[in-house]
N, C-alpha and C positions, 0 to 999 in steps of 0.2 A: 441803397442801404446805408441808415448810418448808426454809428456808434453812440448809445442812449446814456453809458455811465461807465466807469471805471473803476473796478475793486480789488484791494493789493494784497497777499496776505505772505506772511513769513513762511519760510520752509528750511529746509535741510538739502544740501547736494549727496552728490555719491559721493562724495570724499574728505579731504580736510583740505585748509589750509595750512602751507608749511612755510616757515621762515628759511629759505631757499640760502642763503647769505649765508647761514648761522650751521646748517646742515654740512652747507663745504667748508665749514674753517673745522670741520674732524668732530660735532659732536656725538655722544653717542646713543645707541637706543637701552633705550629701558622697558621690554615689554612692546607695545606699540607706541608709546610718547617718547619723549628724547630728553636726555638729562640735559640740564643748562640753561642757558637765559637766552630769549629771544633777542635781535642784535638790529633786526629790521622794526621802521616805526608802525608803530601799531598794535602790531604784537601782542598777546600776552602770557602767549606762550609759544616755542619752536613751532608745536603741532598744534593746530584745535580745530574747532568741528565747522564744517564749511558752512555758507549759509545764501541763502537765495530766495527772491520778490517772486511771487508768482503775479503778474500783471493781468487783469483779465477784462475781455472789454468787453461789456454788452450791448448784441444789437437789437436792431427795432423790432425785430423779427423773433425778438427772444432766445438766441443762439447767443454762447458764449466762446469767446476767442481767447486764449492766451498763449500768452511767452512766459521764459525766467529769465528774469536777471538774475547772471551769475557771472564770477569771475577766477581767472587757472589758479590752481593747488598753488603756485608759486609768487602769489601776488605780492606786489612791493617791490619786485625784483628785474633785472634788463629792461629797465625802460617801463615798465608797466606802472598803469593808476595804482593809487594805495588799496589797503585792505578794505574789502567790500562788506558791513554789517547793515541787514535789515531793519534793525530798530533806528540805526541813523538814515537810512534812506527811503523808508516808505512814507514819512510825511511829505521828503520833496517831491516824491513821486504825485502823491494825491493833492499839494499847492501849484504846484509850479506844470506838471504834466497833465494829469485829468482833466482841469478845466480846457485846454488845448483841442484834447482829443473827442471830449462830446461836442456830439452834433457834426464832429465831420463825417462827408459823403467818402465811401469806400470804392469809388472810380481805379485807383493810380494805386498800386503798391508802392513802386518805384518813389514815385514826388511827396509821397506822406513820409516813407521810411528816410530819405533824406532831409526832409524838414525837419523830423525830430532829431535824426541822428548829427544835424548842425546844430541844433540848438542851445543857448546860453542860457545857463542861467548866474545872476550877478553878475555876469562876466565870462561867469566860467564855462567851457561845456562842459556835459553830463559827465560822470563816471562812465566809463568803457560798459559794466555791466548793467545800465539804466538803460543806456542802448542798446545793447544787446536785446533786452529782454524787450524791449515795447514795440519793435522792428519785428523781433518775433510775434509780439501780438497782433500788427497791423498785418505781415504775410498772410497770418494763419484770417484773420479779419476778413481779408480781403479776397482767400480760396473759399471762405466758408457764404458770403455774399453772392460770387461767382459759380456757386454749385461744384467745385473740381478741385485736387490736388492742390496744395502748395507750391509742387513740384511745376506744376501747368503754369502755376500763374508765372513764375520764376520766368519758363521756357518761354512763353506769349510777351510777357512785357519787356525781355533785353533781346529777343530775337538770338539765343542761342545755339538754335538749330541743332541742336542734341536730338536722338532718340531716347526716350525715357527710359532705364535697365538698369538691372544690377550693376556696381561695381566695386572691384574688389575694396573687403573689409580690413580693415588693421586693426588687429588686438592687442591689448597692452596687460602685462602679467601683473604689473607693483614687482616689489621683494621676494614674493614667490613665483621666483621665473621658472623652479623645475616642474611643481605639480600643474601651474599652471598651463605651461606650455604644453601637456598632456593634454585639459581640457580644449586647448586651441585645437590640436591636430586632429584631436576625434572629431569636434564641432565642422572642421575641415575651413578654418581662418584662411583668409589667400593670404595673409601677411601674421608676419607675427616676427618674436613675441613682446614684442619694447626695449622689455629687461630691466630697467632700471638702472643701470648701470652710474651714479651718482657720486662715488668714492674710489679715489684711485687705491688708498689701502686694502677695505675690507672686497671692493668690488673687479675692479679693474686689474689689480696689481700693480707695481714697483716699475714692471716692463711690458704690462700688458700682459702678461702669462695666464694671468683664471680669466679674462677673455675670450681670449686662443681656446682657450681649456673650453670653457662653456657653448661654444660655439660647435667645437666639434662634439659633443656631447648632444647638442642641438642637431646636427645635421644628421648622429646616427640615431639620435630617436626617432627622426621624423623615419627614417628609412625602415625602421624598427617595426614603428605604432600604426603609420599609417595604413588606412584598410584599401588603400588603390593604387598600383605605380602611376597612374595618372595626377595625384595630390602631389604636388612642386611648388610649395606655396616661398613665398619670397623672405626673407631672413630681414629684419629692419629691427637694429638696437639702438637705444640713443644711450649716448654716452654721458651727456651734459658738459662737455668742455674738459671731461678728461683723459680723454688721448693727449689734447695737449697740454695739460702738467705734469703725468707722465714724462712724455716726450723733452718738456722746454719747448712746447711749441717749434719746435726743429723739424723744417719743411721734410728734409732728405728723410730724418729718423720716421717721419710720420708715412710716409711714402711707403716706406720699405713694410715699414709695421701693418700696413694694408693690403700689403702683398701675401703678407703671411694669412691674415685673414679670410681674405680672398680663397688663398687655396685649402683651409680650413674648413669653411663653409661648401665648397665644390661634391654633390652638383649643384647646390644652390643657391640663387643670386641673394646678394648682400646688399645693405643700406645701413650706412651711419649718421647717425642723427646726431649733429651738434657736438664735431669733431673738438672742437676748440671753442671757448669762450674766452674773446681778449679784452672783453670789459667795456668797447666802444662801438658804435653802428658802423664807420666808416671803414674802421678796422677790422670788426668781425666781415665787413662784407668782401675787402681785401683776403684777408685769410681764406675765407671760402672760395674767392674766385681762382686764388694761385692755387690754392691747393687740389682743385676741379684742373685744371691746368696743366698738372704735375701728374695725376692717376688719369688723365685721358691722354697723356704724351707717352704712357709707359704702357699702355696698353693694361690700366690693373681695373678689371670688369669689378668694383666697388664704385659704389651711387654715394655720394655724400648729399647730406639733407638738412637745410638749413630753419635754424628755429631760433635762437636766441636774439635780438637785436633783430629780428624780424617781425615785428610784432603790428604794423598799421598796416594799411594798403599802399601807402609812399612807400616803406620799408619793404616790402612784397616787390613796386614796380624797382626799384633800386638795386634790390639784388637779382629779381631778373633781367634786368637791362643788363646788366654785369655779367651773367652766367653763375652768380655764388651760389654753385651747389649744383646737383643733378634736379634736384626733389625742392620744395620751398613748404615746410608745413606753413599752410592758414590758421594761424591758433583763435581761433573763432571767437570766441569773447576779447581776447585783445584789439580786435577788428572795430568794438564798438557796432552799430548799427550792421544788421546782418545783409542789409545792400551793398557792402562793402566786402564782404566774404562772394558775392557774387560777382564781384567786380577784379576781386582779388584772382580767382580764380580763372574766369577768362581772359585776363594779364595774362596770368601765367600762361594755357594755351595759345594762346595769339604769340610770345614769346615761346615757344616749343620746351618749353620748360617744366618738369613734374610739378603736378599742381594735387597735395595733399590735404583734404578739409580735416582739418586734425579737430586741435581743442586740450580740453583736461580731463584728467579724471575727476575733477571738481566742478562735474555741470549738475546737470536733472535730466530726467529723461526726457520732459517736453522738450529742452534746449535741443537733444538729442535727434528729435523726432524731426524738428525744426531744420535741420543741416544736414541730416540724412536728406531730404527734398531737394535741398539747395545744390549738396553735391550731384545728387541727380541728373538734376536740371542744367548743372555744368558741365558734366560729362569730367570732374573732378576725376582722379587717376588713383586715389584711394580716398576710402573715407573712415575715419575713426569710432571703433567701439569703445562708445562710451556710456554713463560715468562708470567711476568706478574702478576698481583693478582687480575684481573678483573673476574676471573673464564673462561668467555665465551671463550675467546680467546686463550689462553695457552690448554684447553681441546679439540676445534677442532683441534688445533694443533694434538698434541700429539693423538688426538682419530681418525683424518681423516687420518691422515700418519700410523698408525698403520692399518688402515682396508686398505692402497691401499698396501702395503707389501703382504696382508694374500691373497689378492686378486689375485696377480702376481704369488706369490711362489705357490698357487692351482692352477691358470690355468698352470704353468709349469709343475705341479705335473701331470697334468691329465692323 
């Protein structure tokens, strides 16, 4: 089978893009925009409206494939390519990619999606989300040539020896962490709820107090709403790096502050996402390893989850070679080429280390659709509902594409 032509068209994500920089130096909101001036380049405002390449390849057989290129809510920021706009990237995409990609044979997922996902152009390689998205096209290309799942091809061509199944879903609330957190526990999320947790003034507090507060608040709705004592789903908030300004990043002060947590949340287990941000790779990977160090010395049942300055599959092998963290989200577009989210992820297994296929609330559902297989196919140890931060929506994603996979790969099985 091969790919006849290549057609790109502009779209919309589930969410925005936000000037992440400009957000933590205190500015505020106005409705749902944010008064002020963007501070990152690119810019042209704090918030604006996300946007994304729908890549779509057509084969000989008249079957259409695609991906989206798409890039996280926070772009510009820890390390990450710059801000991602469609009107500037779909001509490279149809010069410099398309001619590439017709006329080749759809043999290899694997050797296609690393070719393009090395590729230069002038010099440069691609934006993170050009990869992303056309990797996603050649996967889905190359399940749709083969007759089977995305998920199959994944499993067959790196030999991951997974069984194909559910695994547990993480949900992410936005700013509305109490109603939504509601819809999570009806839905019956095994993780939840994000939180958003973003500002140590309006969010976190001074000492971490509406934290503390929020969490137990959290632990007795669940006990509250839930319709089964058997639903124990697992507590994971990211903080975005402010416990430790809070703190002053002060190991003991952080330590103890998780203890308190800890028995806050009880009986449910805990995960903090992105305790501290120190501004450097080497650094952030240091901080997370001591600080994994110091809550596994003291016996404090809290999972730290590293995400910031972890953004490639180098940056993935580095802080698991390390130990930085319980958990390592894979933020899936920063990954660039979605062979590398596969590869990221069986690191992390092969290293005994929580391997989370996260992402943004600023993908598309195809991107969605795309990493739900993948995490599958890894046997990944959560997988993120997404886009979005509506709850409803990013969860049928991710939970209705995960049951049609398990559905197809059994009736093959039979």
């Amino acid at each position: 089978m091969k790919i006849v032509d290549v057609v790109c068209s502009a779209g919309r994500t589930g969410f925005y893009f936000d000037d992440q920089r400009a957000i933590k130096n205190g500015v505020e909101h106005d409705g749902f925009t944010y008064v002020g001036e963007p501070v990152t380049e690119g810019f042209d405002a704090i918030r604006q409206a996300g946007e994304s390449i729908s890549v779509m390849l057509i084969l000989e057989d008249g079957q259409v494939a695609h991906g989206d290129c798409a890039a996280v809510q926070y772009s510009g920021a820890g390390g990450r390519d710059p801000l991602f706009l469609a009107e500037e990237f779909i001509p490279l995409i149809e010069k410099e990619i398309a001619p590439k990609l017709i006329g080749r044979d759809l043999n290899s997922f694997k050797d296609l999606a690393e070719e393009f996902d090395k590729m230069n152009v002038n010099g440069k390689r691609l934006h993170t989300a050009i990869r992303y998205g056309v990797t996603q096209a050649i996967l889905d290309a190359v399940a749709k040539s083969k007759k089977i799942t995305m998920a199959e091809v994944v499993k067959q061509e790196y030999n991951t020896g997974v069984n194909i199944k559910r695994i547990p879903i993480f949900t992410q609330s936005g700013d509305d962490r109490y109603t939504n957190a509601d819809k999570m526990i009806i839905k019956g999320a095994d993780v939840l709820p994000h939180a958003l947790f973003n500002n140590v003034k309006e969010k976190l507090g001074e000492s971490g107090e509406k934290l503390i507060s929020y969490v137990e608040w959290l632990r007795d709705r669940v006990l509250k709403v839930r319709s089964s004592g058997e639903y124990n789903p697992i507590f994971h908030i990211d903080v975005y790096g402010t416990i430790g300004v809070a703190f002053n990043n002060d190991m003991e002060k952080m330590v103890q502050y998780f203890k308190v947590l800890e028995e806050a949340a009880k009986p449910f287990h805990l995960r903090i996402e992105g305790p501290m941000d120190v501004d450097d790779r080497i650094k952030q990977m240091e901080a997370l390893r001591d600080l994994r160090i110091e809550l596994d010395k003291k016996n404090i049942d809290v999972e730290i989850v590293a995400d910031e300055w972890c953004n490639t599959y180098d940056d993935v092998v580095l802080f698991a070679d390390n130990n930085s963290g319980h958990m390592l989200q894979i933020k899936t577009p920063d990954l660039g080429g979605v062979n590398n989210i596969i590869e990221a992820i069986l690191y992390c297994k092969k290293k005994g280390i929580g391997a989370y296929s996260g992402g943004t609330c600023n993908e598309t559902n195809r991107s969605s659709e795309v990493c739900t297989n993948i995490a599958m196919a890894c046997g990944a140890d959560q997988c993120l509902a997404k886009p979005g931060m509506g709850v409803d929506e990013g969860y049928m994603i991710v939970n209705n594409e995960m049951n049609r996979v398990v559905a197809l790969v059994n009736r093959r099985n039979k």
